[in-house]
Phi, psi and omega in degrees: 000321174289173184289338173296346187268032195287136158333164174268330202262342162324306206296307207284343184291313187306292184318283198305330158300292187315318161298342177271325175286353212240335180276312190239103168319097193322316180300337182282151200269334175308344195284139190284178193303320179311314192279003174293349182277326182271038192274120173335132158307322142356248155027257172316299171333299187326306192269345174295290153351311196262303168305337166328295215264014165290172170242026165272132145333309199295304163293354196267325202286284183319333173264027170243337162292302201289358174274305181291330170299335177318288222293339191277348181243025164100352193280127156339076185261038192277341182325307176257034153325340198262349200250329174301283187329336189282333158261022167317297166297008166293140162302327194274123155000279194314298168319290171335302182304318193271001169287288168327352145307298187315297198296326177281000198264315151278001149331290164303315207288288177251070168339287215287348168298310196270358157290318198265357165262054185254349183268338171295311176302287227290323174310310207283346201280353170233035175272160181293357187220117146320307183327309198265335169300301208298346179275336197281317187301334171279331198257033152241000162261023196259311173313132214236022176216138168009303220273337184238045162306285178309331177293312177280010181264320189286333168309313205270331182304332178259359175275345181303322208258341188330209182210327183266134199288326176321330212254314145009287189278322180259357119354289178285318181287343224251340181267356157275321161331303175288319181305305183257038156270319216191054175313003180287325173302005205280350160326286196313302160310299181329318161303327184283315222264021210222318172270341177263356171300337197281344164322132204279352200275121155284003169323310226241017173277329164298297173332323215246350156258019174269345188271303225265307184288345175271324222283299189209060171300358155302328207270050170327304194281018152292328187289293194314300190304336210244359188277340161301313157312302180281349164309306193283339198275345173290010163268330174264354196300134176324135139073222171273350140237040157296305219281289196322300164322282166000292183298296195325327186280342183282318167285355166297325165324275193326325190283267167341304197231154184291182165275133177268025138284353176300285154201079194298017172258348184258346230295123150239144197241159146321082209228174175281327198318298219273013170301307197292337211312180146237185208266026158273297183323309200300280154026275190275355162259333164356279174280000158275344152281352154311314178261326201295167177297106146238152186306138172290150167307339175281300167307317163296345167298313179283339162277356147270330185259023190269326233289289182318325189281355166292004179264350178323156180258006173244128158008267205313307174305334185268320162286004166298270199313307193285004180268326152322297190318300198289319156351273187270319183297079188345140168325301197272339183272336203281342176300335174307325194273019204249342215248336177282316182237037143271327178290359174263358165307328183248055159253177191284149198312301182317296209295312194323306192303289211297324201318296192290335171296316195277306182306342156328288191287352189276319180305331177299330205251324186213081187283346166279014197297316199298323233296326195276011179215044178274005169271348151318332184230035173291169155227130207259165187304311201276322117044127151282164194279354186240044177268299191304285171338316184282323175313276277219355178328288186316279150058229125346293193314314211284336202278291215307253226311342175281326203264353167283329189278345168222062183289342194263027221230322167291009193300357182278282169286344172290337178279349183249006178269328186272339162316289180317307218273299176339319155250041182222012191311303190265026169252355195268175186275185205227351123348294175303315210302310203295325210273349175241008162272343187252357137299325177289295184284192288323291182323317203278317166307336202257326180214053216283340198312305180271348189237019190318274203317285194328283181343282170298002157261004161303285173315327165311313187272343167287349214247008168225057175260155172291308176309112155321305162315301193281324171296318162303316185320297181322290172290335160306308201286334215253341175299296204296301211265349176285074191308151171199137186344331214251017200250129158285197139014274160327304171309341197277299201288002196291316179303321170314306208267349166239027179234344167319157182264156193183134165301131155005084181313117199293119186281079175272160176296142183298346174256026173303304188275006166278027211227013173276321186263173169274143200271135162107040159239183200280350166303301173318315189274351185245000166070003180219140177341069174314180203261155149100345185297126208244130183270139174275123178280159188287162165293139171316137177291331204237156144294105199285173212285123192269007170279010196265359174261001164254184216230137165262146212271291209304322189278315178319306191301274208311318213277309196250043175252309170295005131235029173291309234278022168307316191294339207278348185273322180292357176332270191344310229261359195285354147335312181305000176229191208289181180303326202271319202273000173257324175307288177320309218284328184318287196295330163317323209255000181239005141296313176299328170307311174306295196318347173251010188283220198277325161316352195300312180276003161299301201296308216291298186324314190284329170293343183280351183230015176266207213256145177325320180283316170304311193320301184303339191303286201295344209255331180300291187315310159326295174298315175287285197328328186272328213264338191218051209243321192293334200235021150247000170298345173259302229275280198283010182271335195280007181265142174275152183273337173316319178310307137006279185282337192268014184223001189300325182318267188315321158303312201276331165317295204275006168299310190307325192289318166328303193286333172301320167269333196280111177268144177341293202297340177249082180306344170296332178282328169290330187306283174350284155347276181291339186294306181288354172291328187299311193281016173222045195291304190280354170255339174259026126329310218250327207264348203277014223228328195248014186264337148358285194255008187219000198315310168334283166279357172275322192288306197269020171268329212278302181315316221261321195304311161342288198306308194293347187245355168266003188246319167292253198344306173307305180257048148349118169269167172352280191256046160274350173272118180244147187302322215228328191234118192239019204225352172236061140250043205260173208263179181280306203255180191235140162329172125280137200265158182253123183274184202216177183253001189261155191266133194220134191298135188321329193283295175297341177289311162328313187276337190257006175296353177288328184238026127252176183193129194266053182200151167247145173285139169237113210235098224238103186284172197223148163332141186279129196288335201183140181268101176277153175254035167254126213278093213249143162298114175300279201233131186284170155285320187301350192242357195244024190028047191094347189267139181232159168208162188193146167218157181212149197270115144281023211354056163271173163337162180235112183293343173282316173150187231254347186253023179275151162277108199296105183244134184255128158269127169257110182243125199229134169263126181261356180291178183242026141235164184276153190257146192228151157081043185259131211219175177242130164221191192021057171314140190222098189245127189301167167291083208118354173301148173217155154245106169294119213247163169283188184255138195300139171269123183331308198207141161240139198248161175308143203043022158307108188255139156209156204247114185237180205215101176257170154261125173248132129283101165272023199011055155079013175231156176241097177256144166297115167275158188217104210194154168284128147257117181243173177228193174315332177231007206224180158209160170226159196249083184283168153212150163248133177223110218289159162275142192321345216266324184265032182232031186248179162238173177237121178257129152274164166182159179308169156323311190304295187307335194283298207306344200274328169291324167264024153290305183289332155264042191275201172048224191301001138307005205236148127234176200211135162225148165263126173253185162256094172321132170287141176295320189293015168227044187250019138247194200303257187000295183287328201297299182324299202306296177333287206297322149307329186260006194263353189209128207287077175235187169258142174301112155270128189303140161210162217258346173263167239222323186272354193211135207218090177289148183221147155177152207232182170221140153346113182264008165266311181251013204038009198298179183252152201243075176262140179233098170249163188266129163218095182334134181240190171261181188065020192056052160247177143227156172255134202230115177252129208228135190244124147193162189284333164289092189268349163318307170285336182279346188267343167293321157315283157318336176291313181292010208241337189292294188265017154318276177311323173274357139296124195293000000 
């Protein structure tokens, strides 16, 4: 999939279009037929564009499989990021997903592209189909950056809570990701991963112990409540995470329960055997059972319920269980596993190789485990060389030395065995190697006429061996049987000393020293400690306390009836829609019911590959059950049902109208939608108590206001739509509602009281409270050959245009002659950044200052503009890079409005940290002063004394900036930042933190 793996003739087709473009001028029409092959990448992009921006669907599908096959052969497809992202927001499945392919493959890559589309993922984090939350959450735990840590926390702490196992599970994956961007989080991961170990989905149990061995594989008592659980749920588990489980539970084991090696010929367990005893029998063993070993029951739970998985058909899971077996097992139980990985013998070669490294090392130690399947480990023709090599090390050594130790006995044959092994010399095991240097030297005494030559050339190659041994081996031998001027003594004896009768050499195996690491790892096959190598600890003398594994069934029961029975309570208000759209929501809710039993992960597989409209079905009921359960649940318990039913008529008309205009596709309304319903949680409490006697005129205010903000809301005009920020045009103020004369039933006025309001904020940008007069270096002189420049944000108006940033330059000449011309030229600007540049200055005189005024649109990011300052003779490559605090306007507004607004920017709109107040800056005055001067904001009036607002608007997009103070005891504070740009709000605060805590 990556790019290295392109084919030399791709790579050279490629150098050659790039060379044909450079050769034949694309614009000409006259160019032969031929060069058609060579058609620019350009080009394509164009038309890969345009079809993006079609309104057929059928073209939208077709250029994002031909984008993604780009990205499968390696080609740059970052270009069209601007054009991908837009369809983020697609009705089609299909489309989506594979737009979500796209953003994760550039996610990491192209960061700051993927910032500015980071509020389009959050919206998708509350689309109604799982499918598209669990893709959003992968490609926002894929951003590869710092700054958006809170985003990815808060993402992932409410896909934990999801309702779909799906979302769940990527959840868990989404928590190694955040660990390894930011191990500082690992508390926190810890709290998610402590609540999702409790999950009941076998969807999401691999998964989320796959979190728990990279995060906190130490955290054993996360384990104990859960450990029963993943035994029995480990038989529907995937897969692949069987295997995790599997090890995990091994070391789990290890930890836990005593060793049953202990005196594995006595074992005694709970059987039928001891019913039949009679009580003398019983007696006299009594006390011999005071010592012998019985299993804790836990422990045999994981040794019954692994036991079935040696029949898996995949490799890994089967090798799991018998590295468990071998482990974990009576002495006399390990053997069952021997029959499972001889059938993985006839797998494919890699699984052969691991397969045969590990029975190695279980042969050394219980060397009869095998005995009955030694036809197995024949070596066969077909056989690969380092299959045959693994068989066959021992072997070989063993032939050779028999046949050296009776080479005279043999004379026909030893000399043509030492032919062979010669030329395969430097291919053999350093076993073979010594044994056919010791074959070599016995011939060369006993038959040097046939065997001179071979020998020394044996020798030759032993003596530029890798091996230190063979190399020693080598100059012993050639020293001992080779006369030579410099040869001692010792040579006269070499037929004595190497013809002598003598024992057998103990040959040991090269797996002699594995058997430290645990088998079927990646240590165990390389023999040496690997990174990430997790130690199996010894067995315990005592058995730690086994009750720390049980559940009390009652605590169990309460924690999930409460979150099955969210669906079953919202059954009333599921009135509000039409016949047909009640029929679907049934059968949806009553799929979803299912999706949580024991089945989940069979339904879950299959919605990943089914068709949009079930997915979209099943996933809507879900998404309404989580999203609207807090604020109609006091509301619907207080409607009487006759009332209910005598306005359904009049519901279901306007529900139709309702559902006609609110289109799917704009996932900003539901967003909305619930957040202000959570903050008007507490008025339809209150107000639901009077809709009895007032129901009327409350229902047709409610109704008209409904129709004007879903009629607002629905069409955008034309150029509120942008390629990259598709989500920061909403407008600053909220209509005004109109009452109306239609009637709408006490459920529905309750649930929609949220998303009207009957007064618009009124929110007024305002004069900057303070100027700061701090100054940043442009260009130094020593690098600007005298020319110096410093600039500073004057937050005036931005005179350039309304979304730009007022920047002032001071350019001083330090030299003793004049600078002529200095001007901005070669802008290197991220993508939607604009710059309004000054007007070139003619002359600068020596020791001349003169002060120009330029504009950036820094589009609500703080990215580097990057541009030349040049003069007449020279250019520099400068940047300006604003603090966050300057990319704001300063607004007023009441209290009221403020409290109203930040009601409407909670949950993953909110960030907040407690800091330590300096004393001296724990009053109003100073707070004020601190907080202006470090961020272009407004002063908000407030009736506490203890709490102190502030709040802006954004100047590329207006989104809104609320910043509260709110004094605690012991001299902290809490400093809380609300906006739909959570990026600039989590920099803000970082930058606003050592304002305030600083003396």
């Amino acid at each position: 999939m990556s790019g290295s793996g392109l084919s030399y003739g791709e790579q050279g087709g490629e150098a050659a279009s790039e060379l044909a473009q450079e050769v034949v001028p694309t614009a000409t029409p006259s160019a032969p037929a031929a060069f058609g092959l060579f058609s620019s990448d350009t080009k394509k992009n164009e038309d890969l564009k345009q079809m993006l921006e079609s309104s057929k669907d059928s073209a939208k599908l077709d250029a994002m499989k031909r984008i993604v096959g780009m990205i499968a052969k390696g080609k740059n497809a970052s270009e069209l990021f601007p054009a991908v992202v837009k369809n983020v927001a697609s009705k089609n499945i299909e489309i989506k997903k594979l737009v979500y392919v796209y953003l994760m493959r550039y996610a990491e890559e192209q960061q700051d592209l993927a910032l500015l589309s980071i509020s389009t993922f959050q919206r998708a984090l509350k689309d109604p189909n799982q499918l598209i939350r669990a893709s959003a959450l992968r490609v926002l735990s894929s951003i590869r950056v710092p700054i958006i840590v809170p985003i990815m926390m808060l993402a992932i702490k409410e896909a934990s809570s999801d309702l779909s196992p799906y979302v769940r599970k990527n959840a868990a994956h989404a928590i190694q990701k955040l660990y390894s961007l930011d191990p500082e989080q690992k508390e926190m991961l810890i709290e998610v991963i402590e609540k999702l170990l409790k999950d009941k989905s076998t969807l999401v149990a691999g998964s989320v112990v796959m979190a728990f061995e990279e995060v906190c594989p130490d955290r054993i008592d996360l384990i104990h409540k859960n450990y029963r659980k993943l035994c029995n749920l480990l038989v529907d588990v995937e897969e692949w995470g069987q295997v995790v489980i599997i090890h995990m539970l091994t070391r789990y084991a290890r930890t836990q329960f005593v060793s049953p090696w202990k005196d594995d010929e006595v074992v005694e367990e709970y059987s039928e055997n001891n019913f039949y005893e009679s009580d003398e029998e019983q007696k006299e063993k009594d006390q011999k059972v005071k010592n012998t070993y019985t299993m804790d029951p836990d422990h045999r739970l994981l040794l019954r319920n692994t036991k079935p998985l040696l029949q898996s058909r995949n490799a890994a899971v089967v090798m799991a269980v018998a590295q468990l077996y071998w482990h974990l097992a009576p002495k006399s139980e390990a053997g069952i596993v021997s029959k499972s990985l001889v059938r993985l013998l006839h797998s494919n070669r890699e699984v052969q190789y691991i397969v045969l490294q590990n029975i190695a090392t279980m042969s050394i130690q219980r060397k009869g485990m095998f005995e009955p399947y030694l036809k197995s480990f024949y070596v066969r023709s077909t056989d690969p060389t380092m299959i045959k090599t693994l068989k066959v090390p021992v072997a070989r050594a063993s032939i050779l030395w028999l046949i050296g130790e009776y080479c005279e006995r043999v004379p026909k044959i030893a000399p043509d065995v030492l032919r062979k092994t010669a030329k395969t010399f430097t291919n053999e095991d350093d076993l073979v190697k010594l044994q056919i240097l010791n074959l070599g030297a016995k011939l060369y005494l006993t038959n040097s006429k046939q065997t001179k030559l071979l020998t020394q050339y044996v020798l030759n190659l032993g003596k530029y061996d890798q091996s230190y041994d063979i190399r020693d081996r080598t100059r012993f031998i050639r020293q001992l049987i080779v006369p030579n001027e410099k040869s001692g003594a010792l040579s006269k004896y070499a037929k004595k000393i190497f013809l002598a009768q003598k024992p057998a050499p103990l040959l040991e195996s090269p797996f002699k020293d594995r058997d430290h690491f645990q088998l079927g790892t990646l240590s165990h096959t390389l023999n040496s400690r690997a990174t990430g190598y997790l130690e199996l600890s010894d067995w315990p003398k005592v058995a730690p306390d086994p009750s720390v594994r049980n559940v009390d069934v009652a605590e169990l029961a309460k924690e999930w009836t409460g979150i099955l029975g969210k669906t079953k309570k919202e059954k009333p208000t599921e009135k509000f829609y039409s016949e047909s759209e009640e029929d679907e929501d049934e059968s949806s809710s009553t799929s979803a019911s299912e999706s949580e039993s024991g089945s989940e992960s069979e339904k879950e597989d299959k919605e990943e590959g089914s068709s949009d409209e079930s997915s979209g079905s099943s996933s809507s009921s879900e998404e309404s059950s989580d999203s609207e359960s807090d604020s109609k649940e006091s509301t619907a318990k207080k409607i009487s049902r006759p009332a209910a039913e005598s306005d359904s008529e009049d519901i279901k008309k306007k529900a139709k109208g309702i559902s006609g205009k609110r289109s799917p596709s704009n996932s900003s309304d539901t967003e909305s939608a619930s957040s202000e319903e959570n903050s008007s949680d507490s008025e339809a409490e209150s107000d639901s108590k009077s809709d009895s006697e007032s129901g009327k005129s409350r229902n047709a205010t409610s109704s008209k206001k409904e129709e004007k903000t879903v009629q607002d809301r629905k069409a955008p005009s034309k150029q509120d739509v942008f390629l990259l920020d598709l989500d920061d045009f909403c407008p600053v103020t909220t209509p005004v509602a109109v009452p109306t004369a239609a009637v709408l039933s006490p459920s529905l006025t309750a649930d929609l009281e949220g998303l009207s309001l009957s007064s618009s904020s009124v929110i007024d940008v305002a004069a900057p409270v303070s100027v700061p007069t701090k100054t940043h270096e442009l260009l130094h002189r020593m690098s600007g050959k005298g020319l110096a420049a410093h600039y500073h944000f004057s937050r005036q108006p931005g005179i350039f245009g309304d979304r730009m940033v007022s920047v002032q330059v001071t350019v001083t000449n330090t030299t003793d002659q004049k600078i002529e011309n200095i001007h901005i030229k070669e802008k290197k600007l991220p993508p939607g950044m604009r710059m309004h540049e000054f007007n070139p200055i003619e002359c600068l005189e020596p020791a001349g200052s003169i002060t120009v005024s330029m504009g950036i649109d820094f589009c609500d990011s703080a990215q580097m503009a990057s541009f030349q300052l040049c003069t007449k003779d020279d250019y520099f490559n400068v940047n300006i890079q604003p603090p966050v605090g300057e990319l704001l306007l300063p607004v007023t507004m009441s209290e009221k409005d403020f409290k109203k607004e930040q009601g409407m920017l909670t949950g993953m709109n909110e960030t907040s940290a407690t800091i330590a107040v300096a004393p001296q800056n724990s009053t109003r005055l100073v707070i004020i002063e601190k907080v202006v001067k470090a961020a272009n904001l407004g002063v908000v009036p407030s009736g506490q004394d203890n709490i102190h607002r502030f709040a802006a608007k954004t100047v590329h997009s207006g989104s809104l900036m609320l910043v509260t103070v709110e004094l605690k005891e012991s001299s902290t504070a809490q400093l809380i930042i609300n906006t739909e740009k959570t990026v600039i709000g989590s920099v803000l605060l970082r930058e606003l933190k050592p304002v305030l805590s600083q003396g």
